[in-house]
N, CA, C and O atoms as a GROMACS GRO file, in nm:
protein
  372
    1UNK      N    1   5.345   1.762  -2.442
    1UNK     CA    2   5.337   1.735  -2.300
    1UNK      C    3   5.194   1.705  -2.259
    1UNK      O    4   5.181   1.616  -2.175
    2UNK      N    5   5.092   1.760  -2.302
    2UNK     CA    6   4.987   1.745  -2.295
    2UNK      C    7   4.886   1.619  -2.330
    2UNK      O    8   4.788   1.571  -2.272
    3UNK      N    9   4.968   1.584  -2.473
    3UNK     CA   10   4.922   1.448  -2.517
    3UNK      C   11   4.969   1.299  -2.377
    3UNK      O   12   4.899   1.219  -2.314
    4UNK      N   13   5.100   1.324  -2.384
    4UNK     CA   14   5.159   1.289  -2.251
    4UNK      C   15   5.055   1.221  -2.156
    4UNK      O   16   5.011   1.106  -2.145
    5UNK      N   17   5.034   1.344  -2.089
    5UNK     CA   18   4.954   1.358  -1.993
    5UNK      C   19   4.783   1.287  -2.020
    5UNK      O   20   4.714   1.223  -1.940
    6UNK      N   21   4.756   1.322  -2.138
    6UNK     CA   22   4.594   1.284  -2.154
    6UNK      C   23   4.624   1.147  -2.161
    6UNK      O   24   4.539   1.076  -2.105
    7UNK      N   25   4.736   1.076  -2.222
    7UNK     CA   26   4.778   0.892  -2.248
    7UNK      C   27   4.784   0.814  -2.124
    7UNK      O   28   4.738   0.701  -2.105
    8UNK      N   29   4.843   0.887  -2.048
    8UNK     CA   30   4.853   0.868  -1.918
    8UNK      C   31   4.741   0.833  -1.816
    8UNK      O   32   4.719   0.739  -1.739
    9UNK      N   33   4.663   0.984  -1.858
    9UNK     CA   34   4.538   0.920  -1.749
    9UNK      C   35   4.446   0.840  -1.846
    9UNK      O   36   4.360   0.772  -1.789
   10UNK      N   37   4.448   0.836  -1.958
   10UNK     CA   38   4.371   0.718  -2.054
   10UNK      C   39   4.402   0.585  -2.019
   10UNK      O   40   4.316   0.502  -2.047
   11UNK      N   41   4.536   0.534  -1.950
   11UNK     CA   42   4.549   0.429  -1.944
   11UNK      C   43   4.579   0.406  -1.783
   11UNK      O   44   4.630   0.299  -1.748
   12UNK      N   45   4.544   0.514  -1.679
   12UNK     CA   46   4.546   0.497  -1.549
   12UNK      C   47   4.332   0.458  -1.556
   12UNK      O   48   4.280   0.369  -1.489
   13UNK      N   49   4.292   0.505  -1.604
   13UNK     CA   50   4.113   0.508  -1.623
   13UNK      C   51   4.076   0.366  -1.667
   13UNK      O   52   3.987   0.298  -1.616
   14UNK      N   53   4.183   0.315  -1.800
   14UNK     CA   54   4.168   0.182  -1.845
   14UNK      C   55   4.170   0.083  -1.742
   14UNK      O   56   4.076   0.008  -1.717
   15UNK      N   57   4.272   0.086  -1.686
   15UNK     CA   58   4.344   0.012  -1.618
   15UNK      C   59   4.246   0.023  -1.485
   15UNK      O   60   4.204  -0.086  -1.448
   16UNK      N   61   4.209   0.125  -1.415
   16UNK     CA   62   4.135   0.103  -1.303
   16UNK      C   63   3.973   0.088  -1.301
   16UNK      O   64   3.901   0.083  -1.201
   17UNK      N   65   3.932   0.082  -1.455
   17UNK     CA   66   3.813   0.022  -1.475
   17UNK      C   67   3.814  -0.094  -1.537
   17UNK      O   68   3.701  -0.132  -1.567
   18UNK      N   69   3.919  -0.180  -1.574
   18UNK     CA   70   3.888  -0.307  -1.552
   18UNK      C   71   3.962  -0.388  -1.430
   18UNK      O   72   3.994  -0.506  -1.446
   19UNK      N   73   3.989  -0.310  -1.294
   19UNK     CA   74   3.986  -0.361  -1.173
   19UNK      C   75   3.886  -0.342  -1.134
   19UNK      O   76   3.851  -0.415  -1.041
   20UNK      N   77   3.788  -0.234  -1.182
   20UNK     CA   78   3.670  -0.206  -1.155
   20UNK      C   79   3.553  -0.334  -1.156
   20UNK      O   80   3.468  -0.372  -1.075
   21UNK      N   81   3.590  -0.374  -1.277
   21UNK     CA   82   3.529  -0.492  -1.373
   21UNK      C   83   3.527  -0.642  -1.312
   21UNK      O   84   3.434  -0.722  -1.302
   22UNK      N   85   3.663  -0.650  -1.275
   22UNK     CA   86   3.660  -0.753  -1.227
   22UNK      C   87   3.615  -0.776  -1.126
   22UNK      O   88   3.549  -0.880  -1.126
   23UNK      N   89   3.625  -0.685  -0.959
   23UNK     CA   90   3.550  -0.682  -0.822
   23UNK      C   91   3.433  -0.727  -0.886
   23UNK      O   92   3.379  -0.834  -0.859
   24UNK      N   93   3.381  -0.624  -0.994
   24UNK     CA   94   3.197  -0.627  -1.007
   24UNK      C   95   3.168  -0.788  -1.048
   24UNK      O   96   3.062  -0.846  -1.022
   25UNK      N   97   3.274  -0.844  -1.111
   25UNK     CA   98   3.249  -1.040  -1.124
   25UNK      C   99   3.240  -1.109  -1.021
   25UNK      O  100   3.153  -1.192  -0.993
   26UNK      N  101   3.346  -1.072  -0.952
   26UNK     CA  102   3.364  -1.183  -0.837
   26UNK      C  103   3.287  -1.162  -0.696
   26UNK      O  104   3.286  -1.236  -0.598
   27UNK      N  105   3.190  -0.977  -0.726
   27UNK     CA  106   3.075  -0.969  -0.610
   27UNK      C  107   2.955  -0.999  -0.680
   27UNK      O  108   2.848  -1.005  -0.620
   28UNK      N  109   2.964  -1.016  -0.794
   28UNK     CA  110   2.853  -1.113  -0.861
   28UNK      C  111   2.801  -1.243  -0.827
   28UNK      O  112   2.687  -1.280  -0.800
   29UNK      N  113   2.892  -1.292  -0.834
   29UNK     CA  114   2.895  -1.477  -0.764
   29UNK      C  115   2.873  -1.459  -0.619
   29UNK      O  116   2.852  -1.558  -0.550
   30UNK      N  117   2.876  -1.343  -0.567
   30UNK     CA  118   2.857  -1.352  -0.405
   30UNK      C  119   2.726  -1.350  -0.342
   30UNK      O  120   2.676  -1.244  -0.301
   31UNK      N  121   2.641  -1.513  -0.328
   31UNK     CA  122   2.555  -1.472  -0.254
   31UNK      C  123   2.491  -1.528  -0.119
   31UNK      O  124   2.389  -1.588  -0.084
   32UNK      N  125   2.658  -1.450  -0.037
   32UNK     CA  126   2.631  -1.502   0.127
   32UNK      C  127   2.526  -1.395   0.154
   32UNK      O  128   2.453  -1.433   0.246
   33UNK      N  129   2.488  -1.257   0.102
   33UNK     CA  130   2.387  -1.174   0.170
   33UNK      C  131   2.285  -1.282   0.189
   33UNK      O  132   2.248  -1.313   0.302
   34UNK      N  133   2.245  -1.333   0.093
   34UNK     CA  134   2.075  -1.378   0.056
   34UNK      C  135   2.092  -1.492   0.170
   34UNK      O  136   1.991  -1.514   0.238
   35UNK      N  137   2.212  -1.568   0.198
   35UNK     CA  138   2.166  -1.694   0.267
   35UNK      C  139   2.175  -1.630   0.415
   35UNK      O  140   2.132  -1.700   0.506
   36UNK      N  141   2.226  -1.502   0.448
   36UNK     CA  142   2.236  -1.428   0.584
   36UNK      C  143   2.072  -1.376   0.597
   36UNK      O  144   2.007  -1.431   0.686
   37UNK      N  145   2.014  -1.289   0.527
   37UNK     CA  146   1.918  -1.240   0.537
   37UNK      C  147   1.813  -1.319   0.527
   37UNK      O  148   1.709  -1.262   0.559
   38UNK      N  149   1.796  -1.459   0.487
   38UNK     CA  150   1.740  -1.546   0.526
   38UNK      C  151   1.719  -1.630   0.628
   38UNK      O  152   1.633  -1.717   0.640
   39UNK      N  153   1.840  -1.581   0.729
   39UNK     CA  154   1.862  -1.706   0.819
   39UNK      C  155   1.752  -1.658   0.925
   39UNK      O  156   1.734  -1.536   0.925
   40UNK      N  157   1.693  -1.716   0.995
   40UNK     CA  158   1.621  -1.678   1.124
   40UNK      C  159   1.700  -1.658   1.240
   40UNK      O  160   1.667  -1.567   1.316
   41UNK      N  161   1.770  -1.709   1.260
   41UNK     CA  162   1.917  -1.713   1.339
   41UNK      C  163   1.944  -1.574   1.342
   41UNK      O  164   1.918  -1.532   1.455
   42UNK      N  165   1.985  -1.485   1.268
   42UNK     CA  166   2.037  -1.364   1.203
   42UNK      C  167   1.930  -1.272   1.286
   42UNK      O  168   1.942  -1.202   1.386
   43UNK      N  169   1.813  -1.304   1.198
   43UNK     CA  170   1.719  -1.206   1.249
   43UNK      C  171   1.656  -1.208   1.380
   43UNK      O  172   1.578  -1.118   1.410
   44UNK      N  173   1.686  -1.310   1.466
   44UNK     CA  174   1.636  -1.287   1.598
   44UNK      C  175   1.785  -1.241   1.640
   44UNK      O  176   1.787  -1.172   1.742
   45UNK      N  177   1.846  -1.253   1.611
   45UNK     CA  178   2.023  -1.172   1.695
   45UNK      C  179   1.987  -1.035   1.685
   45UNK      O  180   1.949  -0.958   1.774
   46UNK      N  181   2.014  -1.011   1.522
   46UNK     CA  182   1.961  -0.822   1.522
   46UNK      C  183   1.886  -0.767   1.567
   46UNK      O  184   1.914  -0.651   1.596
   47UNK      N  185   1.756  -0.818   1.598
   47UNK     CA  186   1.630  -0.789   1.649
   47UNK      C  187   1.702  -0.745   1.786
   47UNK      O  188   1.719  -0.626   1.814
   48UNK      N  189   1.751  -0.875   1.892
   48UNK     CA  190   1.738  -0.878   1.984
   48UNK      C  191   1.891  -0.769   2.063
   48UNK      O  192   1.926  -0.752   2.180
   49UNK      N  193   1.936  -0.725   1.952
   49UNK     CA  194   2.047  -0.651   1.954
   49UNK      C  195   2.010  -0.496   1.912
   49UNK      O  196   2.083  -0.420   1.977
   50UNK      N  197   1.945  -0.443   1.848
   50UNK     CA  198   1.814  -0.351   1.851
   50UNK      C  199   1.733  -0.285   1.967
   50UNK      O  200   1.716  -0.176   2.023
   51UNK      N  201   1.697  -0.399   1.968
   51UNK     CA  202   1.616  -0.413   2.072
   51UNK      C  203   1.693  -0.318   2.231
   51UNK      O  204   1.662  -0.209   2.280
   52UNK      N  205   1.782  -0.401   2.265
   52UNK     CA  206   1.851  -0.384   2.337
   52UNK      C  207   1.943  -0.241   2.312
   52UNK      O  208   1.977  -0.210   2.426
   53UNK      N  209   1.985  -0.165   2.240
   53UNK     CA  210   2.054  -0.082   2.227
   53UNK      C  211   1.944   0.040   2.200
   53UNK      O  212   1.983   0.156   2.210
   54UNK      N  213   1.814   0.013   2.168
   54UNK     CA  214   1.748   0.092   2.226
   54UNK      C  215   1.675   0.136   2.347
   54UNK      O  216   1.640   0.252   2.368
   55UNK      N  217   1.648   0.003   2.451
   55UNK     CA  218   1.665   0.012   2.592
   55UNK      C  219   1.774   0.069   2.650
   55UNK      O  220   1.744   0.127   2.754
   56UNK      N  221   1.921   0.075   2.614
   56UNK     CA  222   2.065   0.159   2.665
   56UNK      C  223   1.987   0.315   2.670
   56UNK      O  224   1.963   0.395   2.760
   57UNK      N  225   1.964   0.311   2.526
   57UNK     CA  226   1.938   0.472   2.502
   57UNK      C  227   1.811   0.540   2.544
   57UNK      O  228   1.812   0.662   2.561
   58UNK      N  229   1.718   0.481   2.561
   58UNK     CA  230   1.602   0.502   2.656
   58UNK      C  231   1.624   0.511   2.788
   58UNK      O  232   1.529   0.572   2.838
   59UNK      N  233   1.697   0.484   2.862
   59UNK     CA  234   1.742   0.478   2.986
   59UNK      C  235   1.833   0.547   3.027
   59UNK      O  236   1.838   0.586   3.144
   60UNK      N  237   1.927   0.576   2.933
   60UNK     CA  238   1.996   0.702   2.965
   60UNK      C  239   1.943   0.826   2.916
   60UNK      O  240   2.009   0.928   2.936
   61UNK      N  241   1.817   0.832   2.845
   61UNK     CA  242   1.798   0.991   2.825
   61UNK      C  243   1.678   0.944   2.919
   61UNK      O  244   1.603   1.029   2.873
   62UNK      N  245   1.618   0.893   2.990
   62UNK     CA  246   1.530   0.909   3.114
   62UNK      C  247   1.593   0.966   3.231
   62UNK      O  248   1.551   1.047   3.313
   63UNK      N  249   1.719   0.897   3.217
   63UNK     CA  250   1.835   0.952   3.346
   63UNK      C  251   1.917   1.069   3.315
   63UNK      O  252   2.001   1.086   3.404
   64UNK      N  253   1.923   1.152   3.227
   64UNK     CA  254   1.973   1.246   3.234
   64UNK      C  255   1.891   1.301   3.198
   64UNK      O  256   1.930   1.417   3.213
   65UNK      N  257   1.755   1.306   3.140
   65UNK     CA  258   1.626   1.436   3.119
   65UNK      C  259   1.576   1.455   3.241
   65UNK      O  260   1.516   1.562   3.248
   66UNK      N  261   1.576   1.394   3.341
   66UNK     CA  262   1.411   1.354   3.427
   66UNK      C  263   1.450   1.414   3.504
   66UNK      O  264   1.457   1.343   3.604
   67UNK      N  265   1.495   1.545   3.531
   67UNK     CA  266   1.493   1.675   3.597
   67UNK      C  267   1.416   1.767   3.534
   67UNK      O  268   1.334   1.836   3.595
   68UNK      N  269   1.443   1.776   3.375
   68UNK     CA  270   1.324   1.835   3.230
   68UNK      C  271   1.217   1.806   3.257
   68UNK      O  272   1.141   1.899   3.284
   69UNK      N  273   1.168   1.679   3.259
   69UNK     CA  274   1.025   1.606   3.257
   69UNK      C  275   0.994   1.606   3.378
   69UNK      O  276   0.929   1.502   3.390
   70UNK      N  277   0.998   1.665   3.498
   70UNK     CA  278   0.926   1.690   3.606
   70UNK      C  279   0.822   1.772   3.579
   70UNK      O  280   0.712   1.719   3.561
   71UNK      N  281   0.835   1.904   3.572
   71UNK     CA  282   0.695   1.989   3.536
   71UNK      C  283   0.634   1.931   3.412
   71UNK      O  284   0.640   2.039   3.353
   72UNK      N  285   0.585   1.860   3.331
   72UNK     CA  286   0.524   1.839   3.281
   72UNK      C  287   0.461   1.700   3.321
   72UNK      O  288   0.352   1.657   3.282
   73UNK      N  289   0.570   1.625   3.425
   73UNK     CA  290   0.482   1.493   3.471
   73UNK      C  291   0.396   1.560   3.592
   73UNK      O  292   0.295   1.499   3.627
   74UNK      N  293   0.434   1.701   3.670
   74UNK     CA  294   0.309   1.746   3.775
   74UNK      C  295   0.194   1.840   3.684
   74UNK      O  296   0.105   1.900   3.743
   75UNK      N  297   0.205   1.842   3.565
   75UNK     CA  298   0.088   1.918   3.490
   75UNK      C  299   0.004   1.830   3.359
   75UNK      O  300  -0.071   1.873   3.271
   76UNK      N  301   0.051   1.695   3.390
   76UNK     CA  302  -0.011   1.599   3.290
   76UNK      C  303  -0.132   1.604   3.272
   76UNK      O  304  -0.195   1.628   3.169
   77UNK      N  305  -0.168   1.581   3.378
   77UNK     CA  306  -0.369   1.569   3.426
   77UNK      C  307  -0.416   1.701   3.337
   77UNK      O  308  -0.484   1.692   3.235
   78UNK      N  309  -0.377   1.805   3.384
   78UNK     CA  310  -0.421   1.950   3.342
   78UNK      C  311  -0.404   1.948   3.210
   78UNK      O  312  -0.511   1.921   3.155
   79UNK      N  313  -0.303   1.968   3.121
   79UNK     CA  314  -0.274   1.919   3.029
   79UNK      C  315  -0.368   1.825   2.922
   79UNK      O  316  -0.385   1.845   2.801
   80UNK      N  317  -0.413   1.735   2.993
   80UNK     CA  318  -0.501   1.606   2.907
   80UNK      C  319  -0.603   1.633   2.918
   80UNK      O  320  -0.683   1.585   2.838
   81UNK      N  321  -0.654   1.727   3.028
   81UNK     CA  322  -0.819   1.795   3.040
   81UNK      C  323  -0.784   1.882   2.956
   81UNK      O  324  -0.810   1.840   2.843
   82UNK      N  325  -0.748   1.963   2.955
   82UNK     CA  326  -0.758   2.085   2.855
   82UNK      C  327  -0.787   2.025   2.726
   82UNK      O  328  -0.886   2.058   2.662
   83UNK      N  329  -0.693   1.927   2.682
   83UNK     CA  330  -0.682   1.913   2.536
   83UNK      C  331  -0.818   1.838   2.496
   83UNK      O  332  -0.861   1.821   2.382
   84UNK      N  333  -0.894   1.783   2.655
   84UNK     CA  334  -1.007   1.703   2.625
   84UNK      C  335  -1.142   1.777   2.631
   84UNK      O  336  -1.241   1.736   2.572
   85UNK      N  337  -1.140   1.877   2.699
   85UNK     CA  338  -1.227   1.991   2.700
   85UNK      C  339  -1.215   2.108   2.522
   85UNK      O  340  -1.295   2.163   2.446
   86UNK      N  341  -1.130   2.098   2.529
   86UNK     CA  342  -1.098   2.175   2.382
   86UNK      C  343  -1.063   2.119   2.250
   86UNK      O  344  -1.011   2.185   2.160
   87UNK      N  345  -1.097   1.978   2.242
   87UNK     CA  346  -1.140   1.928   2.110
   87UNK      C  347  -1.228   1.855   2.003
   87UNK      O  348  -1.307   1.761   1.996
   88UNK      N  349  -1.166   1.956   1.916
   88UNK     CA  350  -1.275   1.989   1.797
   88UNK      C  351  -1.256   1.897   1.706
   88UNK      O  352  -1.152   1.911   1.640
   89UNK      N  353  -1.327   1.801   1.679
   89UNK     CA  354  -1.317   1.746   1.524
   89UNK      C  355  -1.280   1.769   1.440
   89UNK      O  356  -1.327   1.878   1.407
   90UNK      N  357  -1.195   1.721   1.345
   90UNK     CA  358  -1.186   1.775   1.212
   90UNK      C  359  -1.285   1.753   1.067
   90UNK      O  360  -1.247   1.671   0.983
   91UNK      N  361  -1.353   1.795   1.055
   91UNK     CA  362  -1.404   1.813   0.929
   91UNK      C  363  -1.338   1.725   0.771
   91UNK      O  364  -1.249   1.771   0.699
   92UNK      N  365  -1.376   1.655   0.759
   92UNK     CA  366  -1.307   1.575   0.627
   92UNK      C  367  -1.395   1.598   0.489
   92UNK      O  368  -1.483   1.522   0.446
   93UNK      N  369  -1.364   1.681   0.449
   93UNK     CA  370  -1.433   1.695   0.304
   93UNK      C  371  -1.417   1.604   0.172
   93UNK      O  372  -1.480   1.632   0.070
   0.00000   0.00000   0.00000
């Protein structure tokens, strides 16, 4: 029963590594990446799609923090003196 069983998955392993085999041929011959990642076309879309989906998200955590960031926008000044009154160089050996 055992032998059975080991024949079995010997030829379920065969069998799904040369479906394996073959994908890996026919994404071999595939090279729409290179003519995509080349295109300038491409890269001003993503950019400008980037771009933009990080303005969404900048704008909504301005609009839902900026009750947070009040006391620290009325203690900025104080804040930037201090740190300008109290720094020290670092030493580079």
């Amino acid at each position: 029963m055992r032998t059975g069983g080991l024949e079995t998955m010997q030829s379920l392993s065969s069998s799904s590594s040369s479906a394996a085999a073959v994908i890996a041929l026919n994404l071999k011959d595939a090279n729409w990446w290179l003519d995509v990642n080349e295109s300038p076309f491409w890269q001003d879309r993503i950019l400008r799609i980037l771009a933009g989906l990080y303005g969404i998200v900048s704008v909504t955590v301005i609009a839902f923090c900026r009750h947070a960031l009040y006391p620290l926008m009325e203690s900025f000044f104080t804040i930037a003196l201090l740190l300008i009154l109290w720094w020290k160089p670092v030493q580079v050996v």
